[in-house]
C-alpha positions as CSV (number, residue, x, y, z in Angstrom):
1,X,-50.6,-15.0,-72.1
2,X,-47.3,-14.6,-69.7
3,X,-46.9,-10.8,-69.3
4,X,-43.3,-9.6,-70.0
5,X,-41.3,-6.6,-68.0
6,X,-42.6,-3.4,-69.5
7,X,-39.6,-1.6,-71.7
8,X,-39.8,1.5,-73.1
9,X,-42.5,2.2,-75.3
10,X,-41.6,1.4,-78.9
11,X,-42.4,4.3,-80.9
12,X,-45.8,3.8,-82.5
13,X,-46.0,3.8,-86.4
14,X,-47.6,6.5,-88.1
15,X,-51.0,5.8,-88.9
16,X,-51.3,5.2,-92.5
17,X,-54.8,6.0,-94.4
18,X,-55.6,3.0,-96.4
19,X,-54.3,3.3,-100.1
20,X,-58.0,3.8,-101.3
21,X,-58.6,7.1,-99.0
22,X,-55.5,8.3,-100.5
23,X,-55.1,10.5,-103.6
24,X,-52.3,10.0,-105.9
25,X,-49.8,12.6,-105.7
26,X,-48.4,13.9,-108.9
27,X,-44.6,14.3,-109.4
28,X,-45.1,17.3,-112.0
29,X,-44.8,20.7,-109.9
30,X,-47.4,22.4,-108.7
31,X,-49.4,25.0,-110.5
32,X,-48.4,28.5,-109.5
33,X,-51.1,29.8,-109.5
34,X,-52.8,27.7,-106.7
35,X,-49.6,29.1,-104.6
36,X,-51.1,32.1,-105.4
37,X,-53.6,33.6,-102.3
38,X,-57.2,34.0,-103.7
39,X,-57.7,37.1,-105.3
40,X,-59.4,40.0,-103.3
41,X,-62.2,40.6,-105.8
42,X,-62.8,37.3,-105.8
43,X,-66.4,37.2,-103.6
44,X,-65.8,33.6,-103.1
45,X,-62.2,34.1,-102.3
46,X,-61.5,34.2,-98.2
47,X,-60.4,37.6,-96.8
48,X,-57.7,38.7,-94.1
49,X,-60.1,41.7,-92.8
50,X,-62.1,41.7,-89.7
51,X,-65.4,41.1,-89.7
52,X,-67.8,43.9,-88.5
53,X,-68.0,42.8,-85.3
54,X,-64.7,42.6,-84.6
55,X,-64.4,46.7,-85.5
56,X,-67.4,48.1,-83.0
57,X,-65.6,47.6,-80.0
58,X,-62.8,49.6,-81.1
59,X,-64.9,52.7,-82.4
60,X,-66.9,52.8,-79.2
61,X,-63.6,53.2,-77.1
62,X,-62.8,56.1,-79.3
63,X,-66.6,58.0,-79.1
64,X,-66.9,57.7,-75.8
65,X,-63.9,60.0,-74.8
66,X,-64.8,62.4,-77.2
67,X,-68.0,62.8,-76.5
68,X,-67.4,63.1,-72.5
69,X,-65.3,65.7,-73.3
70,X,-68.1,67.2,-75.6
71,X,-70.1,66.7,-73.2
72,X,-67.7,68.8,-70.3
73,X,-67.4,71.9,-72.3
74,X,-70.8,71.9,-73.2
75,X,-71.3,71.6,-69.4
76,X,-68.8,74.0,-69.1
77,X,-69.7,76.5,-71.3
78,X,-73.3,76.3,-69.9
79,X,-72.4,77.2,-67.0
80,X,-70.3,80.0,-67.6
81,X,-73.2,81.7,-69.4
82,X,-75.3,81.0,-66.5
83,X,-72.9,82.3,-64.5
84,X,-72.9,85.6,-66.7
85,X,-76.4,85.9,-67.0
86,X,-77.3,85.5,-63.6
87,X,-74.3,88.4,-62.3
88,X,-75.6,90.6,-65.2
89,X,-79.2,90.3,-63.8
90,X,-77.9,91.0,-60.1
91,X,-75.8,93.8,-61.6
92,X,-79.2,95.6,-63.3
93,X,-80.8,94.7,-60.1
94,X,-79.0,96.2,-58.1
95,X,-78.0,99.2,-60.3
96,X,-82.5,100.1,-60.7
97,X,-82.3,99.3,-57.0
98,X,-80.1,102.0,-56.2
99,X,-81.4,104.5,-58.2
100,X,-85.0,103.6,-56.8
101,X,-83.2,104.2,-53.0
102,X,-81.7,107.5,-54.3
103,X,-85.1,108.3,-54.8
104,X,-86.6,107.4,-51.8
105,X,-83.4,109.4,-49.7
106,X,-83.8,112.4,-51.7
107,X,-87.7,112.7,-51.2
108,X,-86.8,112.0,-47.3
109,X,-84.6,114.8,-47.5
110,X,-86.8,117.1,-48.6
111,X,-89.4,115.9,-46.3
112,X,-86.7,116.8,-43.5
113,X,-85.8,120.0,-45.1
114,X,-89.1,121.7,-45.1
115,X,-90.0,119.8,-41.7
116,X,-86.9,121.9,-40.6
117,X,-87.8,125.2,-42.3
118,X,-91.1,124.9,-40.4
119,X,-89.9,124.6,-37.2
120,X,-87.1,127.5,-37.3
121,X,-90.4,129.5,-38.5
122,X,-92.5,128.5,-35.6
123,X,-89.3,128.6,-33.2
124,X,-88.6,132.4,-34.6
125,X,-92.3,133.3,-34.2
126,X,-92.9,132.1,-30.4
127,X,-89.7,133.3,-29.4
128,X,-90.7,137.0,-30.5
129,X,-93.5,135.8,-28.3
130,X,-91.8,134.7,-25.3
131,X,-88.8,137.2,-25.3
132,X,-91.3,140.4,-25.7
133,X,-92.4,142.5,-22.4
134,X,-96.1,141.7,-23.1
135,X,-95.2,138.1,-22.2
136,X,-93.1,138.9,-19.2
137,X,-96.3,140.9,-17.7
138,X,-98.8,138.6,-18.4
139,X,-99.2,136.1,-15.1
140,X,-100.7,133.2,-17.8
141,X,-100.7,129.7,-16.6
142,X,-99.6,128.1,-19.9
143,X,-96.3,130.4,-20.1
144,X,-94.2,128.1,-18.8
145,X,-95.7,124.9,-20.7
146,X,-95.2,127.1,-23.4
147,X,-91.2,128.1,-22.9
148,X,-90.3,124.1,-22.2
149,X,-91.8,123.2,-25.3
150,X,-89.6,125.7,-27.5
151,X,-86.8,124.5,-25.7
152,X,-87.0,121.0,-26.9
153,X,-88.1,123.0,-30.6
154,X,-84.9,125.2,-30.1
155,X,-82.4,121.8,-30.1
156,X,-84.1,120.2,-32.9
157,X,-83.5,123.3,-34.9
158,X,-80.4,123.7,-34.6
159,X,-80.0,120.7,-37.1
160,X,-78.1,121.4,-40.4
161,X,-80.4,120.5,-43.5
162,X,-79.8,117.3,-45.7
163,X,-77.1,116.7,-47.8
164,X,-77.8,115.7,-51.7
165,X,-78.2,111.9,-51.5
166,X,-74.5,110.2,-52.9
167,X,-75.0,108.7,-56.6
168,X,-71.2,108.6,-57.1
169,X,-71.4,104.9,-56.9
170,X,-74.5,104.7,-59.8
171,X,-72.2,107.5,-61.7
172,X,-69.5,105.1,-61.6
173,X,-71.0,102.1,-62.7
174,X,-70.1,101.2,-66.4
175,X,-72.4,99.7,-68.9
176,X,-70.5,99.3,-72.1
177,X,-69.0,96.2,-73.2
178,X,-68.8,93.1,-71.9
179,X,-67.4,92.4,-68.3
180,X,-66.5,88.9,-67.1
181,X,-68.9,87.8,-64.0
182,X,-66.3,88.3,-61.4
183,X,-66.2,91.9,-62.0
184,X,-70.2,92.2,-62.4
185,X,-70.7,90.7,-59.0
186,X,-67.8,93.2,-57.7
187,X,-69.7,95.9,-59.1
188,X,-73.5,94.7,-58.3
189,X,-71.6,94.3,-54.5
190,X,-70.5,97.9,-54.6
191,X,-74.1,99.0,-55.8
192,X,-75.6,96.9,-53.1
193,X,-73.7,98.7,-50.2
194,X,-74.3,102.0,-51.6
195,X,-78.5,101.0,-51.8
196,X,-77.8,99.9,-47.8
197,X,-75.7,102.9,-46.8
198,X,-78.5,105.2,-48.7
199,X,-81.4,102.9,-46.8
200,X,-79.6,103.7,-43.2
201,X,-79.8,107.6,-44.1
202,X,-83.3,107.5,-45.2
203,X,-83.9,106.1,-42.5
204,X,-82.5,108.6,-40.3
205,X,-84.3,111.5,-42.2
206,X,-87.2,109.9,-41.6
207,X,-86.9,109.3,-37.5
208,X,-85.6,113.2,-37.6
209,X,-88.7,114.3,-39.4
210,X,-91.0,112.5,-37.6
211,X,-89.3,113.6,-34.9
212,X,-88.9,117.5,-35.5
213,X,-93.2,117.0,-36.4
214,X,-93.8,115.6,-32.6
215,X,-91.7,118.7,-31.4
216,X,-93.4,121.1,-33.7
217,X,-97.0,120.1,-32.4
218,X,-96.5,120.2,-29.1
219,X,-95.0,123.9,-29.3
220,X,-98.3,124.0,-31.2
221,X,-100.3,123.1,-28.8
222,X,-98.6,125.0,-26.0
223,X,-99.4,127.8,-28.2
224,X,-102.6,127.8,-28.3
225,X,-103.0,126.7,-24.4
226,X,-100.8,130.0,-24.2
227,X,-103.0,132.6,-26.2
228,X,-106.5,130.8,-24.9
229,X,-104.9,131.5,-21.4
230,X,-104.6,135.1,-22.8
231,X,-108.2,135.4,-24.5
232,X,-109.7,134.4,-21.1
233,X,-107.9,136.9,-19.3
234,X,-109.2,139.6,-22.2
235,X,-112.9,138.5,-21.0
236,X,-112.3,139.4,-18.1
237,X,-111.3,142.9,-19.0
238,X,-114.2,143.0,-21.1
239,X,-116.8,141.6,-18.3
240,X,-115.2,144.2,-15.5
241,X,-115.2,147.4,-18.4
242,X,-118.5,147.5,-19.6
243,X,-118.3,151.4,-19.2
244,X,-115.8,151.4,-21.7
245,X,-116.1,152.7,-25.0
246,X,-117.6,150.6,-27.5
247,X,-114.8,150.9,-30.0
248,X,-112.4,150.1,-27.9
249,X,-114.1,146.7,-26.5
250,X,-114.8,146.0,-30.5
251,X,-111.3,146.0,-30.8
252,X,-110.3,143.7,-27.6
253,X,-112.9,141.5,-28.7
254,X,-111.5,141.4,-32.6
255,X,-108.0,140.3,-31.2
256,X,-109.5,138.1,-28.8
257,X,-111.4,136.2,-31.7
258,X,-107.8,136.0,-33.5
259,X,-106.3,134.3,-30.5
260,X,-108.7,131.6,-30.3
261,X,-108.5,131.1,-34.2
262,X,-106.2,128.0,-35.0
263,X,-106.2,129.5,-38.2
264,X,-104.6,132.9,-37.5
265,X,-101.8,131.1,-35.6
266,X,-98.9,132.3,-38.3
267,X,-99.9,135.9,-37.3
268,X,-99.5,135.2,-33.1
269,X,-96.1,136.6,-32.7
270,X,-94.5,139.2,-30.7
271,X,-96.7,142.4,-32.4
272,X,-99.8,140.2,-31.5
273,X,-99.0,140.0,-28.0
274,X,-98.3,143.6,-27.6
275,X,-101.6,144.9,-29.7
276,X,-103.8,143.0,-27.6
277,X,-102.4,143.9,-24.0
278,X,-102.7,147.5,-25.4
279,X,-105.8,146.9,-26.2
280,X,-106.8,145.6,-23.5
281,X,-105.5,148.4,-21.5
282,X,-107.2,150.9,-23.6
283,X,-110.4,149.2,-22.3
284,X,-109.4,149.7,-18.8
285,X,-108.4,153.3,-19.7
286,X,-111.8,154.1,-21.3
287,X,-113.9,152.7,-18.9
288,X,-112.1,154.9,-15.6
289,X,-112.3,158.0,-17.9
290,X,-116.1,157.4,-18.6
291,X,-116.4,156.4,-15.0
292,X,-114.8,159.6,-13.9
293,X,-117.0,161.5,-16.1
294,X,-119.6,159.8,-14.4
295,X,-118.6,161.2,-11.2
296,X,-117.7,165.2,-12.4
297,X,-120.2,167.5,-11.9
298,X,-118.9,169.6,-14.8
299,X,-120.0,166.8,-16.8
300,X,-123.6,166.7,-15.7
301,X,-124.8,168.2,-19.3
302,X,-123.0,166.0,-21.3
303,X,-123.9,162.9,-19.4
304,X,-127.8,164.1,-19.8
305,X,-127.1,164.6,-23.4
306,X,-125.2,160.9,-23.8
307,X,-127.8,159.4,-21.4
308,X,-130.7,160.9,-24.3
309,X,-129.3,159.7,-26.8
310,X,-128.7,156.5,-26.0
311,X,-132.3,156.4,-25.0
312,X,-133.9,156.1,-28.5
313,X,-130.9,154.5,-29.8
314,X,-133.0,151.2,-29.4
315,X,-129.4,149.3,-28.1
316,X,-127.0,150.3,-30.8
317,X,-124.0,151.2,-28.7
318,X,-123.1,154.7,-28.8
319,X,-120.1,156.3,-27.7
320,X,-119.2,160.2,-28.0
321,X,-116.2,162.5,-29.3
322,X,-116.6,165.6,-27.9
323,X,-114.7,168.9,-29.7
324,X,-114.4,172.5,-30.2
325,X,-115.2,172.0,-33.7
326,X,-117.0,169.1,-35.5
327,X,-116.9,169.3,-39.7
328,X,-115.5,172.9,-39.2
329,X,-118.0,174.4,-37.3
330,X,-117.6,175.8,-33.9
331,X,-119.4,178.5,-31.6
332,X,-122.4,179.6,-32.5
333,X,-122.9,177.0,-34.8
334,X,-124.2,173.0,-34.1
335,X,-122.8,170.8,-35.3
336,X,-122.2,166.7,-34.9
337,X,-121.5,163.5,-37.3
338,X,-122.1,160.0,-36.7
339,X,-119.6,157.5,-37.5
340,X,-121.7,153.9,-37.6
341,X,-120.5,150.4,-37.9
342,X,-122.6,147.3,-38.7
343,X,-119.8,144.8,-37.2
344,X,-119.8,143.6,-34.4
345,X,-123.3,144.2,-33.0
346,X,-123.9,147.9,-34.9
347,X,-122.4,150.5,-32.9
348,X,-121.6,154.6,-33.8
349,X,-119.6,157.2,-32.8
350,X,-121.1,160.1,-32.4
351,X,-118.9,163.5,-32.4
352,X,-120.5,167.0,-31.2
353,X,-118.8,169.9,-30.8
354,X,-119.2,172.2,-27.6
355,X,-121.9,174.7,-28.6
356,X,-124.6,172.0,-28.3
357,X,-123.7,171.4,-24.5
358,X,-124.0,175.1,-24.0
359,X,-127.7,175.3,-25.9
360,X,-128.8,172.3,-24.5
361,X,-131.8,174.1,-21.9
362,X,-132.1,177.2,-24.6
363,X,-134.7,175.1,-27.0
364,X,-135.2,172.1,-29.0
365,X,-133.0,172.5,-32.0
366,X,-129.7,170.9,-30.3
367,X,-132.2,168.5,-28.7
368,X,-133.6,167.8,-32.7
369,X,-130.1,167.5,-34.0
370,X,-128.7,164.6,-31.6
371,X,-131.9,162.7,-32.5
372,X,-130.6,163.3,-36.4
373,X,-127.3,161.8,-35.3
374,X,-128.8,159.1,-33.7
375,X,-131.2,158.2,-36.9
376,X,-128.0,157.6,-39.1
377,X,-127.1,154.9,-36.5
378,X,-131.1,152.7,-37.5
379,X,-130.3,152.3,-40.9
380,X,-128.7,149.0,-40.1
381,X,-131.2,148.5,-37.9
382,X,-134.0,149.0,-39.8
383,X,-132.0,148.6,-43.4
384,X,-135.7,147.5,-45.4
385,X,-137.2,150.6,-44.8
386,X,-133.7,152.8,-45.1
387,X,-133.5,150.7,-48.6
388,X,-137.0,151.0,-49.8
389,X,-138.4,153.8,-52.6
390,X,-138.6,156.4,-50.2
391,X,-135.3,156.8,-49.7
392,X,-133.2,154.7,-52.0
393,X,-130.5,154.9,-49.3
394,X,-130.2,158.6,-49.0
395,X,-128.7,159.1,-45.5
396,X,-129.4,162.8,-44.5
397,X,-132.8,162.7,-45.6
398,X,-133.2,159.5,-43.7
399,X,-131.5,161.3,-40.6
400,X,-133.9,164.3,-40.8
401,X,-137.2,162.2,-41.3
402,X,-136.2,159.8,-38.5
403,X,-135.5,163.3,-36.3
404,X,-139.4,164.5,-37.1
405,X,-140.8,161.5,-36.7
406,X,-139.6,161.6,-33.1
407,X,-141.6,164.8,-32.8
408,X,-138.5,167.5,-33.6
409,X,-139.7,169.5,-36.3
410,X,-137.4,172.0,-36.3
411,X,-134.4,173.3,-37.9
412,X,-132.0,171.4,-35.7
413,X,-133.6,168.1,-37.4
414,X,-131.5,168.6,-41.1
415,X,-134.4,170.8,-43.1
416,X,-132.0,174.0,-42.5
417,X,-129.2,171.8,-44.1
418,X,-130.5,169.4,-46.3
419,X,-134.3,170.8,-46.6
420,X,-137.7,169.0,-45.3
421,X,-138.2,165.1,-46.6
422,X,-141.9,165.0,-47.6
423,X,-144.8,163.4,-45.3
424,X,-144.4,159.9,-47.3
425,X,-140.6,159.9,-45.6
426,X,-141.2,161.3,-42.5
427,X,-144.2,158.3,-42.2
428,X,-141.9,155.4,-43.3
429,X,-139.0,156.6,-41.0
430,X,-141.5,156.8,-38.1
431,X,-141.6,152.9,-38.2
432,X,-138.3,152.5,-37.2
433,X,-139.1,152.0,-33.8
């Protein structure tokens, strides 16, 4: 087959279905109603909606907004009550905090306070001490120890006492009604400053007090050093005055005791001082008036007599009072009393009056009645047999038995003024020996 010059394309026929696979058409006009669209209740109908799948994705891009925004003010709101819980907690904290510091401060203060008290006390005492003339005449080792250390007591006394601890800050706080959180924490801030400011004081009271306590036992100790330097030089008094009367060295010793207790120290002031140097220089004026006695002729009698009776007074110290008139009687009459002490070793003072230094040599009653004034000075000695049936404590009669049994039976004795004690007496007196 020749091939001929391509033309345009003739248009191609329109395919036709063969005549069989066609359906006759009528002419007559359609039927309305199969214009008609299906009917919606019609299940077998076909429907304009969406299916359900073709709805989800729309709901979803609605929920998920909403519920991230849920979700942010639940986050939100959470938070914000955290937020308020957690300042109202620091607020209460703080608050009990405070109150338990103003505690703390105001014990501290009182602490200081009496701390203080005590050592203006102490200061006040030792400086009647160290301002009086007894301490200016006393050359004591421990006096200067002693003014240093109430020096340094003087400064810290001078410190004014504690003021009331501040609780304007817990008075201002306000707990009624609710407060946002930014106000809580300004308030729990203000609390916390006040709790730190009251911290820094107690602190304070508390280095003052411990040290106004440091200062206060070393003035203390001085003190003591002071009035033990003091007690030693008393012994030696004592040691070098033995001829001193025994009332007066009872009473050096008694002070002397006091200034070496650590529990008499409140009553070591000024008065102290001066009571025992003047004791102590009654001792030395006692022992050169008995030594000067001693060495007087015109005492010769009375030293015989003293020297008798302390003969039998088997070592009960005796001194002697000697007057015109003892219990009212004078001249012509004899006459003595015996003062007796069981302190202190047992000791008596034994007054007689002159007429028995002028009948001394003229017989044995003034002889008979020393030894009666020397009995009433056994009955601490020999207190069983003073206590027993015979005498039931009876002092005279124990005097006059005491005087017989030593072989002075004679008026002198006590039978002219308190009558004869019977043989059973005079035999149980006689072992006081």
């Amino acid at each position: 087959m020749s091939e001929e010059p391509a033309g345009p394309a003739a248009p191609a026929a329109a395919a036709v279905p063969p005549a069989e696979a066609m359906e006759p058409v009528s002419a007559v006009d359609p039927d309305p109603a199969a214009l008609m669209p299906p009917s919606s209740a019609d299940p077998a109908a076909p429907s304009d909606a969406p299916p359900p799948a073709a709805r989800r994705p729309l709901l979803r891009r609605r929920i998920v907004p909403i519920a991230a925004l849920v979700v942010a003010v639940a986050l939100i709101a959470g938070g914000f009550w955290g937020w308020s819980a957690a300042t109202q907690n620091r607020y209460e904290s703080a608050g009990s905090t405070l109150q338990s510091q103003l505690d703390t401060e105001t014990s501290a203060a009182h602490a200081f306070d009496a701390r203080l008290l005590a050592v203006q006390g102490l200061a006040t005492r030792i400086h009647s001490v160290v301002d009086s003339p007894a301490f200016a005449s006393l050359p004591i080792a421990q006096a200067d120890a002693l003014r240093q250390s109430l020096a340094t007591v003087d400064a810290l006394a001078q410190a004014p006492a504690a003021v009331a601890p501040d609780s304007s800050a817990l008075e201002a706080a306000d707990d009624s009604g609710y407060r946002p959180p930014w106000q809580l924490t300004g308030d729990a801030e203000q609390l916390e400053g006040a709790t730190r400011a009251s911290q820094q004081t107690s602190d304070g009271l508390a280095q003052a007090t411990d040290a106004a306590k440091t200062a206060e036992d070393s003035l203390d100790a001085a003190e003591a050093a002071y009035f033990e330097g003091v007690a030693v030089t008393a012994d030696q008094t004592l040691a070098a005055n033995t001829l001193a009367n025994k009332s007066r060295q009872v009473a050096l010793e008694n002070l002397v005791a006091e200034a070496r207790n650590p529990m008499q120290s409140a009553a070591r002031d000024g008065g102290f001082l001066a009571s025992l140097t003047d004791a102590e220089s009654q001792v030395v004026a006692s022992q050169a008036s008995n030594q000067a006695q001693l060495n007087d002729p015109s005492w010769a009698v009375r030293n015989e007599i003293e020297s008798y009776a302390r003969s039998i007074s088997h070592g009960v110290a005796l001194e002697f009072v000697w007057a015109p008139e003892v219990s009212g009687l004078g001249s012509n009459w004899l006459s003595g009393t015996a003062e007796t002490y069981d302190t202190d070793g047992g000791y008596a003072i034994i007054s007689l009056n002159y007429t028995i230094e002028d009948a001394w040599s003229e017989g044995r009653d003034a002889r008979a009645l020393v030894t009666h004034e020397v009995g009433h000075t056994q009955v601490y000695r020999c207190s069983t047999l003073f206590a027993s049936p015979a005498f039931n404590r009876d002092q005279e009669m124990w005097a006059t038995a005491w005087s017989i049994s030593q072989g002075f039976d004679v008026p002198g004795s006590g039978i002219e003024a308190y009558g004869r004690p019977t043989d059973e007496q005079i035999s149980v007196a006689g072992q006081c020996r």
